[in-house]
C-alpha positions in Angstrom: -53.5 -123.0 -59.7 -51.3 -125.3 -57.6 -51.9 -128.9 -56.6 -52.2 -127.8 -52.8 -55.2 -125.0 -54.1 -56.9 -128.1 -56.2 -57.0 -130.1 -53.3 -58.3 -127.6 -51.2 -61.2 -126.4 -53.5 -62.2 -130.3 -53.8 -62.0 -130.5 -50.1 -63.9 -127.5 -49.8 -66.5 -128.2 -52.0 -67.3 -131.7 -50.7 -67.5 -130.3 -47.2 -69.8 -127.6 -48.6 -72.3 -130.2 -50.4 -72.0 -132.5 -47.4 -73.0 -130.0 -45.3 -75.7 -128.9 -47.6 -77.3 -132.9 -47.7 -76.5 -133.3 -44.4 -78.0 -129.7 -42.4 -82.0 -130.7 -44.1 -81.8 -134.0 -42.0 -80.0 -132.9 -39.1 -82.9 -130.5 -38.9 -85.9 -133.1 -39.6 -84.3 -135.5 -36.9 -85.7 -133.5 -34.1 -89.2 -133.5 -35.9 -89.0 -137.3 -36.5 -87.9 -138.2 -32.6 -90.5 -136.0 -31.4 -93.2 -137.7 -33.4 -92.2 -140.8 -32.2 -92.0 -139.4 -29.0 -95.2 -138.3 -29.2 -97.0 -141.5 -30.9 -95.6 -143.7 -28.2 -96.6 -141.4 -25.3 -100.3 -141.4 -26.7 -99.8 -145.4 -27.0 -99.0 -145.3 -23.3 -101.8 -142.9 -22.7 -104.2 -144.8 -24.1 -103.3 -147.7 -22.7 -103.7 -146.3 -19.3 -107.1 -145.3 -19.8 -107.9 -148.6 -20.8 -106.4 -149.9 -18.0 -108.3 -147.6 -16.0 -111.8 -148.0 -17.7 -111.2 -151.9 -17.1 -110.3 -151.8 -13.6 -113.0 -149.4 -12.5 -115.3 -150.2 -15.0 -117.5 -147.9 -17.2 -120.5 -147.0 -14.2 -118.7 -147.3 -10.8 -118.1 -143.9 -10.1 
């Protein structure tokens, strides 16, 4: 085996267990930012209706 192959299968493998750490998170990201999304939207939500119960008061309708 050659220097240049050495180097290559050390490059190769740290590429290959970068990729395996890095591919779980990269594909939980998504998961995570749409939670958030989510949670904050319902915060929003909420505080609409709050809004809305306090401005038009429980009875008025």
């Amino acid at each position: 085996m050659t220097r240049l192959e050495a180097i290559r299968d050390v490059v190769r493998f740290r590429y290959s267990f970068r990729t395996l750490v890095s591919l779980p998170i990269a594909l939980l990201l998504p998961f995570f930012a749409a939670a958030d999304l989510s949670i904050a939207g319902h915060g929003v939500v909420g505080w609409g209706l709050l809004d809305a119960v306090a401005k038009e008061g429980p009875g008025s309708g």
